[in-house]
N, C-alpha and C positions, 0 to 999 in steps of 0.2 A: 044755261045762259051765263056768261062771263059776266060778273062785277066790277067795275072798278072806282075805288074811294078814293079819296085823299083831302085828309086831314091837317090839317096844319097847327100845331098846338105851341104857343110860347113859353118858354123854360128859358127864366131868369140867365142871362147871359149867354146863351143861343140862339142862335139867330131864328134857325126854325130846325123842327122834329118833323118831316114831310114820311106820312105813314102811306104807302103805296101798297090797297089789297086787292088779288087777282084773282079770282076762282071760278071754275065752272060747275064747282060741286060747295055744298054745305059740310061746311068745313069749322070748329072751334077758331075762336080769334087767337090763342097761341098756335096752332099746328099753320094756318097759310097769314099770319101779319108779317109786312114783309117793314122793317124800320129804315128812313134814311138820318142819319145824324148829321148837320148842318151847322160846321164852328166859322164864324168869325174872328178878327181880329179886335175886337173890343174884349176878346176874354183874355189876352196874349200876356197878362201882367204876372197873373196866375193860372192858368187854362185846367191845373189840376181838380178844384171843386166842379165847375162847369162841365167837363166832359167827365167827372165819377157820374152826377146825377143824372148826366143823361145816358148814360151807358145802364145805371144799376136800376132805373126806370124802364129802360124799354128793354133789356133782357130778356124777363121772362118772356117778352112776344118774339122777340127775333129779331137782331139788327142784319140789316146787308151789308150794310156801307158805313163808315163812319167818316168825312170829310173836313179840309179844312181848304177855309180861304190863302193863298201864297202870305205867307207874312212869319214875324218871329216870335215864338211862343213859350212863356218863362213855366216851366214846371217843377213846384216844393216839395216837400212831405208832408209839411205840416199837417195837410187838409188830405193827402193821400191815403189809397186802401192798402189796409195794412194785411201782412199774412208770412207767416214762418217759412222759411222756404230752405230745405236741403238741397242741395244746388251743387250737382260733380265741379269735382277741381275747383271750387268757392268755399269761400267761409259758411256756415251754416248760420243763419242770423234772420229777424224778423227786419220785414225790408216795407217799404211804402212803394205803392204805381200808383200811376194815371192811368192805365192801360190794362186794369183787371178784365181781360180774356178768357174766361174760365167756362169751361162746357157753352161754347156757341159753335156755331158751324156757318157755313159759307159766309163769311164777313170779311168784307175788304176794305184797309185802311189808306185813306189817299190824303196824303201833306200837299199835294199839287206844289210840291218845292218849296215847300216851307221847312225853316226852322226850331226845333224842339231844342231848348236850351236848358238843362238839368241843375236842380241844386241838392245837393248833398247825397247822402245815401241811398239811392231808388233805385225800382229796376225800370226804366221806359216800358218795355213790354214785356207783360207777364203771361204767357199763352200755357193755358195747359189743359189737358181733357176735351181736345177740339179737334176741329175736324174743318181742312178747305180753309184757311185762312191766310190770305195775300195782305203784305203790309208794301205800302211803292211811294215814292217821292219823297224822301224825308230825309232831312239831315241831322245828325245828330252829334249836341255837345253838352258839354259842363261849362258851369259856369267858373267854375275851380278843378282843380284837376285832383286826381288821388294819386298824383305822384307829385317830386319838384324839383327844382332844377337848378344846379350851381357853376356858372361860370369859374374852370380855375387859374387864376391870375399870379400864382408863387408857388414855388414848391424848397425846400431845404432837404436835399438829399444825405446831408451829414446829420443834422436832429431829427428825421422823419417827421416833418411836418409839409402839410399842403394849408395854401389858404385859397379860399371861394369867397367869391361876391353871388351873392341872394338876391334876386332884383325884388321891387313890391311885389310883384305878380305871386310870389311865393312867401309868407307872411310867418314867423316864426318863432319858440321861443327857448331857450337852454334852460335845463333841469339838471343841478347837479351834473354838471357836463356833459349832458347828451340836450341833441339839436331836436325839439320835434316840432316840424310845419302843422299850422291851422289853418283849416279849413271851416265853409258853410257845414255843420252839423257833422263832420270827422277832424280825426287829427292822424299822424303817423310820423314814427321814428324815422332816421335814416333807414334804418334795415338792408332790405335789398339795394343793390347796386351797378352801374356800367358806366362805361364812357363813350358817350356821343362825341364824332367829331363835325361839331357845325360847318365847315367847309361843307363836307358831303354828304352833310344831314342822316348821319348813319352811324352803325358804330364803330367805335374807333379801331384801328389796325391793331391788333396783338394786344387787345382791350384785357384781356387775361393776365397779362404780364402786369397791372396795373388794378383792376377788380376781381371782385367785391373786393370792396372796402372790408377791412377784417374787421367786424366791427366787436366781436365776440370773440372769448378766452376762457378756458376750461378752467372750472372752478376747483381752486386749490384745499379748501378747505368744509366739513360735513362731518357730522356724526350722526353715526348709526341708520345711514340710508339704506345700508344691506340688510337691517331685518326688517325694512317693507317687502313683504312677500306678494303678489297676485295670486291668486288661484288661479284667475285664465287668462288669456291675450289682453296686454293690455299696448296700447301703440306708443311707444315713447316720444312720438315728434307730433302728438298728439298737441292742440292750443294747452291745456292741463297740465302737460306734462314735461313740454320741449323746455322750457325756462329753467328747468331739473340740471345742476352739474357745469353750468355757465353764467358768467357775467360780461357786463360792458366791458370792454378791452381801451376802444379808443374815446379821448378827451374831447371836445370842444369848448374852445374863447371866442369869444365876441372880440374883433379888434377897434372896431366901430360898426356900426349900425348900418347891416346888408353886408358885412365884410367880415367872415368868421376864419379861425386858423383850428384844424384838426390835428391831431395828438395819436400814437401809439399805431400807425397804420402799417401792417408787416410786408406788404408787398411794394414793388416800386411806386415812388411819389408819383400822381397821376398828372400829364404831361402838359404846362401853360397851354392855354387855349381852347382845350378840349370842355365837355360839358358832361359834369358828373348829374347822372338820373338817381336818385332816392325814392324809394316807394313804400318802407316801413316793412314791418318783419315778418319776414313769409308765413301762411295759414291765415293771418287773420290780414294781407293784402289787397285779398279778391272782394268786392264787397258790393258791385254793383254790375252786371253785364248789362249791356244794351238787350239782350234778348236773351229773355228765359223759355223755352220749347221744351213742354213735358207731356208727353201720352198724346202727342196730338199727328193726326193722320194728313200730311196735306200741309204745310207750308209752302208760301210763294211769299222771298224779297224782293224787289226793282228797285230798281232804282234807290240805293239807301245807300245816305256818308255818314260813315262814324267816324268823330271826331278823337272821341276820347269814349272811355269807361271803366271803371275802376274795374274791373275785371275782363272779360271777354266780351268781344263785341257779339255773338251767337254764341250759346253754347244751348244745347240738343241734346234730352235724353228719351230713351224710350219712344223714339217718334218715326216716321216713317216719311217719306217721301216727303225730301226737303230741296228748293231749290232757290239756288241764291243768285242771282244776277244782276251783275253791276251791281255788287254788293260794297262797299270799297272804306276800307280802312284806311285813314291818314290824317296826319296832326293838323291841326289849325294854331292861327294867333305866332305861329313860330316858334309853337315847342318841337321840342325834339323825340316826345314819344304821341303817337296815339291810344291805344286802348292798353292794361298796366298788365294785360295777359295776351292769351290766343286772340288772335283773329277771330277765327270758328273754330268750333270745338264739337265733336259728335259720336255722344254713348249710348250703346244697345240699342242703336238707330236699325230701320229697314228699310229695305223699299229699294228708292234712287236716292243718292245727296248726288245733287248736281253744283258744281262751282263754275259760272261762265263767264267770262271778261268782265273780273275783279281785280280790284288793288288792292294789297294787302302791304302795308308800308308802315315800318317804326312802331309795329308793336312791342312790348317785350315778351313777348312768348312768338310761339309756335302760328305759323298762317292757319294750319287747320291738323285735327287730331284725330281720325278715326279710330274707333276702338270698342271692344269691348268691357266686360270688368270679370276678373278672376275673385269669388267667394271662398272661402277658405270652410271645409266638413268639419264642426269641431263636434257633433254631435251624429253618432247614426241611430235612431230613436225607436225604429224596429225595421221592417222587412219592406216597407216602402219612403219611411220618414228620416231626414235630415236636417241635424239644425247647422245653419250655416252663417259664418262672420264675414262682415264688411273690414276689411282688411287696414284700408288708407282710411284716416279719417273725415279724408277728403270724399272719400264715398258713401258717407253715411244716410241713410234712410231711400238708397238705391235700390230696388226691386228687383230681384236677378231677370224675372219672366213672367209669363199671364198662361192661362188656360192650354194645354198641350203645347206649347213651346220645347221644341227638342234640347233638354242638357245631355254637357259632354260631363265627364267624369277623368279628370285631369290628373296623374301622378307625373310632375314633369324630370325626376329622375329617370324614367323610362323612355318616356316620348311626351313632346310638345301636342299632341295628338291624342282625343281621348282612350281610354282603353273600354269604355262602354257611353250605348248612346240610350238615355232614357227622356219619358216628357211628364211635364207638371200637370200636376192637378189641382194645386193650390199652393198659393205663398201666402202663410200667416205672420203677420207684421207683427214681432211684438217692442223691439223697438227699435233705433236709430240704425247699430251694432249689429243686432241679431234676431233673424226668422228663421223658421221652420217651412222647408218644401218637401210636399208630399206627393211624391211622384206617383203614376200610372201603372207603372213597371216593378217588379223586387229587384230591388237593390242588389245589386253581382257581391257574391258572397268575400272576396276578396278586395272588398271600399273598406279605407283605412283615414281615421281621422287625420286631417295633415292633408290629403288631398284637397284641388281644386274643382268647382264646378265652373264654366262658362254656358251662355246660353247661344248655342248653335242656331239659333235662327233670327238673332238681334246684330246681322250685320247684311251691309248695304251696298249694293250695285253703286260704284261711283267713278264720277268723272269726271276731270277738272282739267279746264280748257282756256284756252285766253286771255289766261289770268299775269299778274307781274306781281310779284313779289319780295321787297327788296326790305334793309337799309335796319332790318328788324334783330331783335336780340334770337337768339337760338334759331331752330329750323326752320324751315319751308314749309314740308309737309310728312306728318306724321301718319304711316299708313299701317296698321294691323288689321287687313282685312282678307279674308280670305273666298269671298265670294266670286267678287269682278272689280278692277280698278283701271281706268287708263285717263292719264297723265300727260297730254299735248301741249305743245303749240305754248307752251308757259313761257317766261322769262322770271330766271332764280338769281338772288343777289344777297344770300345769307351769312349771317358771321359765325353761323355752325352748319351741320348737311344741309342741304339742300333737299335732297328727299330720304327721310329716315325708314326703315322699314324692321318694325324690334318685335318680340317676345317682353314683354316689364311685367317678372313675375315677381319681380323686389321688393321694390318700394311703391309704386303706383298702382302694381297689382292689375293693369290695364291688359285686359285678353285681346287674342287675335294670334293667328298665322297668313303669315303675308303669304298671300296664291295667286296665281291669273292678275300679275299685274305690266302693264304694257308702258312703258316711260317713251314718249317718242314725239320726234319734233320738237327737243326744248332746246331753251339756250340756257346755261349756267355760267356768269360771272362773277368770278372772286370771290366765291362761298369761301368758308374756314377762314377766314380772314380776323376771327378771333385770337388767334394762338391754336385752338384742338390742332392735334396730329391724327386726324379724321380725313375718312373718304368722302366724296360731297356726297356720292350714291351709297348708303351702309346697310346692309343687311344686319344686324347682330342679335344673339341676347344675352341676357344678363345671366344665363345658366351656364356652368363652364362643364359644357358634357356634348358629343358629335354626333347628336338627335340630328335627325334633318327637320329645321321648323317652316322652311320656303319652298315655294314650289312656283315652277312657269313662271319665270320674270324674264320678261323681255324688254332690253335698252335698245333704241334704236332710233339713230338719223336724228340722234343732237349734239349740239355744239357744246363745247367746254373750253371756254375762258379763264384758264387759270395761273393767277403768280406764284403758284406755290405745286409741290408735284405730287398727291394724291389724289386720286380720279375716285375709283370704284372699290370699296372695301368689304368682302362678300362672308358669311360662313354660316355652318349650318343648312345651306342651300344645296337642293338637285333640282339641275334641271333653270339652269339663266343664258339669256344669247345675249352677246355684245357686240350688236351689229351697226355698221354704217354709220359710226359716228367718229365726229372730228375734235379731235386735243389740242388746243394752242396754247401755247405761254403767253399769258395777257402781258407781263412786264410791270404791270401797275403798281406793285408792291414787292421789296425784299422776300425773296421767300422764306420761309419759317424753318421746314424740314426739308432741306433739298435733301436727304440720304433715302427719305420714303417713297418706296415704291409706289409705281403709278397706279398698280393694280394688286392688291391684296386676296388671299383666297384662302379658307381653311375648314375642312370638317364639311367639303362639300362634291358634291358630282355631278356628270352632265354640262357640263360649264363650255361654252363656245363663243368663240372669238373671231368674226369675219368682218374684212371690207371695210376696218378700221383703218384713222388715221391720223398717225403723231405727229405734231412741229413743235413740242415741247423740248426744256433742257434737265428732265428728270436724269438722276445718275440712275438708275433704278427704274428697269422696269415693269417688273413682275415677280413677285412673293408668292411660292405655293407650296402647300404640303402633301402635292400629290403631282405629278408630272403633268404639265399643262405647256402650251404654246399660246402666244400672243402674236397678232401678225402687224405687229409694228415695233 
């Protein structure tokens, strides 16, 4: 016989907890309580205590739903759940939510178009160890931003000085000649830096000729830092460690109040009008994404606007089957940046990551980053056992893999490409840096400390479609994927590639070989528009050896818009078709390197070229180190 209850129980500034239970069978009240959470707008002041207690109350039964009435909703830290969180490509720091999501399954969050408005250092949503979780109608801002923003109204190109007007909105104070804006519960340096041109609400033309702001100078003077010895790896650009060997370089005055003049800046004075972005100094930048996704199977976004976030607005690891739609990053209030990182961002993901008619606009980073993470063998411990380093320490406390997860075994002076494939049996955590995996398999007798592991089964079916993506610092879309990738129907407008496709065995240490990736039906407008002497399409890596790291890439039947005459810059690649697409010279801007070849190619084979077609004025049109034709 089927039951059905319903409860209604009131909870101090909740409107109602509507508990709806269904069963045909005798079942515990945790295994079938099905919870609905019910906010209104009388909690909107603070909505953070209110939705903890109802969340960490009905928990253990099982929420489904968690709702809000249309309105706008102030959330602090003060009164938020606290929890440490290592966090890829973030700083690593104990953070405050509203939104501790932690081991629930099917729950779905619905803002029905409301606004979530953030103060200081939080993460909105903290999803992790879950499973079928949809979050839809929500917008999302800060009350203050974690970047700021300077109008430049003077420059003196014979003293190098620039002066900026600070409007209130950015609130600030000078230390021994450095600027640092304050914030609700942060503060940050100039640090990082670009030029927005508010005209085009984008960044500015040949922004490179102009930024970063030099803000640092190699320190002249030390004793005895050479007998600091390590015994093991230790990362120099480490939070710890990067301050080692540098000081402030550039001054700041106050000339009156909101009106400051800068000091010592080595590259050209940045150009009346333009709008310099400040974000404080890299590592400890990243400090709050709009969404944290860890070990969780089954994400669903709709309908979501990020306004701002001090870091990423997604960033994804270890999770599986992610799909974002109508996901859409973009500024409010008429700043010139939205979120102070990637767009999205997704490591040792599996499954699908789907991107479907997104906006991804004025972030300073990357729209989205697929990837893996290269672990570095500093240890082989016996006949099955490896202790292995988290390399970036941007990667720390990252879990290479889970229960039989196939690793590669990575020597990339030979090949980008394992030279053996083994699987786990356990990852023992012992700390941040470094665990111990103890594989299934003996270890091939020729593993040599210095090699890399990746996890060959922590990469994702994807496909990204209908998206626009403009006006933003660096790339499009970063793609290390070697499963399946295809790439339509987009519209690209970057001031670096457009779609990057790398090996980063360097310094990020992000794995992946770019394979089966389809690029077709896009349109690209005045990418590189920074200053780089970059192709908007690049295969590259960072290893100077004629591995082949790419495989089956097909460009096909998009349009390229461009002032400037690099197209496609390829190597390391067998096996790419460049088919059916059309090259116009936009005119829009002086070009940068008219001598560059439209088409670069090296350390690769297989390579074809049909049913193309040029209206550009490149003097150059093809760079190869191997006999090739182009047919235009």
């Amino acid at each position: 016989m089927n039951i059905a209850i319903k409860i209604f129980k009131t909870v101090k500034a909740i409107a109602t907890v509507a508990i709806l239970l269904i069963s045909s069978q005798s079942y515990s009240f945790s295994k079938w309580s099905d919870v609905v959470l019910e906010f209104d707008v009388s909690i909107s002041e603070d909505a953070t205590p209110a939705l903890l207690k109802g969340i960490l109350e009905a928990k253990d039964t099982g929420i489904s739903a968690i709702n809000f009435e249309k309105g706008t909703y102030h959330f602090y830290p003060d009164k938020g759940f606290e929890k440490y969180c290592y966090i890829s490509n973030h700083g690593d720091l104990m953070v405050n939510t509203a939104f501790p999501i932690l081991n629930m399954k099917d729950l779905t969050i619905n803002g029905r178009g409301s606004t979530f408005v953030f103060h200081g250092v939080m993460i909105p949503f903290l999803i992790e160890d879950s499973k079928d979780i949809t979050v839809q109608n929500i917008t999302i801002d800060w009350n203050q931003t974690f970047h700021s923003e300077g109008l430049i109204v003077a420059n003196d190109v014979i003293n190098k000085t620039f002066d900026m007007k600070i409007t209130d909105q950015y609130p600030y104070e000078i230390r021994n000649g450095e600027i640092f804006f304050i914030k609700e519960y942060y503060q940050h340096s100039m640090g990082q830096t670009i030029l927005y041109d508010p005209t085009r609400k984008a960044i500015s033309y040949n922004t490179e000729a102009y930024t970063g702001i030099t803000i640092k100078s190699r320190n002249t003077l030390s004793n005895n830092l050479e007998n600091i010895i390590y015994k093991y790896d230790h990362d120099a650009k480490d939070v710890e460690f990067k301050p080692i060997g540098f000081q402030n370089k550039v001054r700041v005055e106050q000339l009156k109040p909101g009106l400051i003049r800068v000091y010592g800046h080595s590259k050209k004075m940045p150009p009346v009008g333009h709008i310099l972005t400040m974000k404080g100094e890299q590592g400890i930048n990243r400090v709050a994404p709009a969404f944290r996704v860890l070990n969780t199977d089954g994400f669903n976004a709709k309908n979501i606007n990020i306004h701002h976030a001090g870091g990423m607005g997604i960033i994804a690891e270890n999770s599986s089957d992610l799909i974002l739609e109508r996901f859409n990053v973009t500024p409010s209030k008429g700043r010139m940046v939205s979120t102070t990182a990637d767009a999205t961002h997704f490591v040792g993901c599996r499954g699908k990551v789907v991107l479907s008619h997104c906006t991804f606009q004025n972030q300073l980073d990357d729209a989205t980053n697929v990837h893996g993470t290269y672990q570095k063998i500093v240890d082989v411990i016996d006949e099955y056992t490896i202790g292995v380093r988290m390399m970036h320490h941007q990667q720390k406390g990252f879990v290479i893999g889970k229960h039989n997860d196939r690793i590669g075994l990575i020597r990339l002076a030979n090949s980008f490409f394992p030279y053996a494939e083994l699987s786990i049996d356990k990852v023992s955590y012992f700390n941040n840096r470094y665990q111990i995996v103890k594989l299934n398999q003996k270890i091939p007798k020729n593993i040599k400390v210095g090699d890399l592991i990746e996890n060959l089964d922590a990469y994702p079916e994807v496909h990204i479609t209908n998206c626009t993506i403009s006006n933003n610092r660096a790339r499009g879309l970063l793609i290390s994927n070697s499963v399946k990738t295809i790439i339509e129907n987009n519209f690209f407008s970057t001031e670096m590639e457009a779609i990057l496709i790398p090996v980063e065995s360097g310094y990020w240490h992000e794995s992946g070989n770019g394979a089966n990736i389809i690029i077709r039906n896009n349109t690209f407008q005045d990418c590189q528009h920074s200053g780089f002497n970059r192709g908007i399409i690049r295969l590259e890596t960072d290893d100077d050896n004629a591995n082949v790291a790419f495989k089956n890439i097909k460009i096909i039947n998009n349009t390229f818009n461009h002032f400037d005459s690099a197209i496609l810059e390829v190597s390391n690649t067998d096996g790419l078709t460049f088919k059916g697409n059309k090259i116009f010279d936009s005119g829009t801007f002086p070009k940068l390197h008219p001598n560059t070849p439209v088409i670069q190619i090296k350390n690769s084979l297989n390579i074809n070229f049909n049913n193309n077609s040029y209206e550009g004025k490149a003097k150059n049109k093809l760079k190869s180190d191997t006999k090739l034709k182009i047919d235009f």
